[in-house]
C-alpha positions, 0 to 999 in steps of 0.5 A: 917092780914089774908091775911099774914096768908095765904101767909106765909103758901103757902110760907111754903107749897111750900118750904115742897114741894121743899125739899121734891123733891130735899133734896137728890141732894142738900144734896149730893151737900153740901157733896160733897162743904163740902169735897173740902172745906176740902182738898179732890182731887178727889170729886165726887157728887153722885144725880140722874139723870133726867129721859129721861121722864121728860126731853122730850120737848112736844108741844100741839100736844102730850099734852094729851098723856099717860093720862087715857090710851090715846096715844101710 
């Protein structure tokens, strides 16, 4: 029974922490789903761009870059 417990509160954990990372952009898409399904033409939907950053592909090579002061 413990072991339930436990599940369901990572479950939960990790859905906090979803929310908390994208509420924005999947609130923005839902306004923007919500306008069309109302009759407006032109919808536009307004959520943040990645930033180059995070979307760079990596190998093991620059692994240890940028941590505690090390890289370029």
């Amino acid at each position: 029974m413990t072991e339930y417990i436990i599940i369901v509160a990572l479950i939960a954990i990790f859905a906090i922490g979803t929310i908390t990372l994208f509420g924005d952009n999947i609130k923005a898409l839902f306004a923007a789903a919500s306008d069309v399904l109302s009759g407006e033409q032109n919808v536009t939907v307004q959520t943040q761009k990645s930033s180059a950053k995070h979307t760079q592909t990596g190998t093991l090579k620059d692994f240890t870059k940028n941590i505690a002061g090390k890289g370029k």
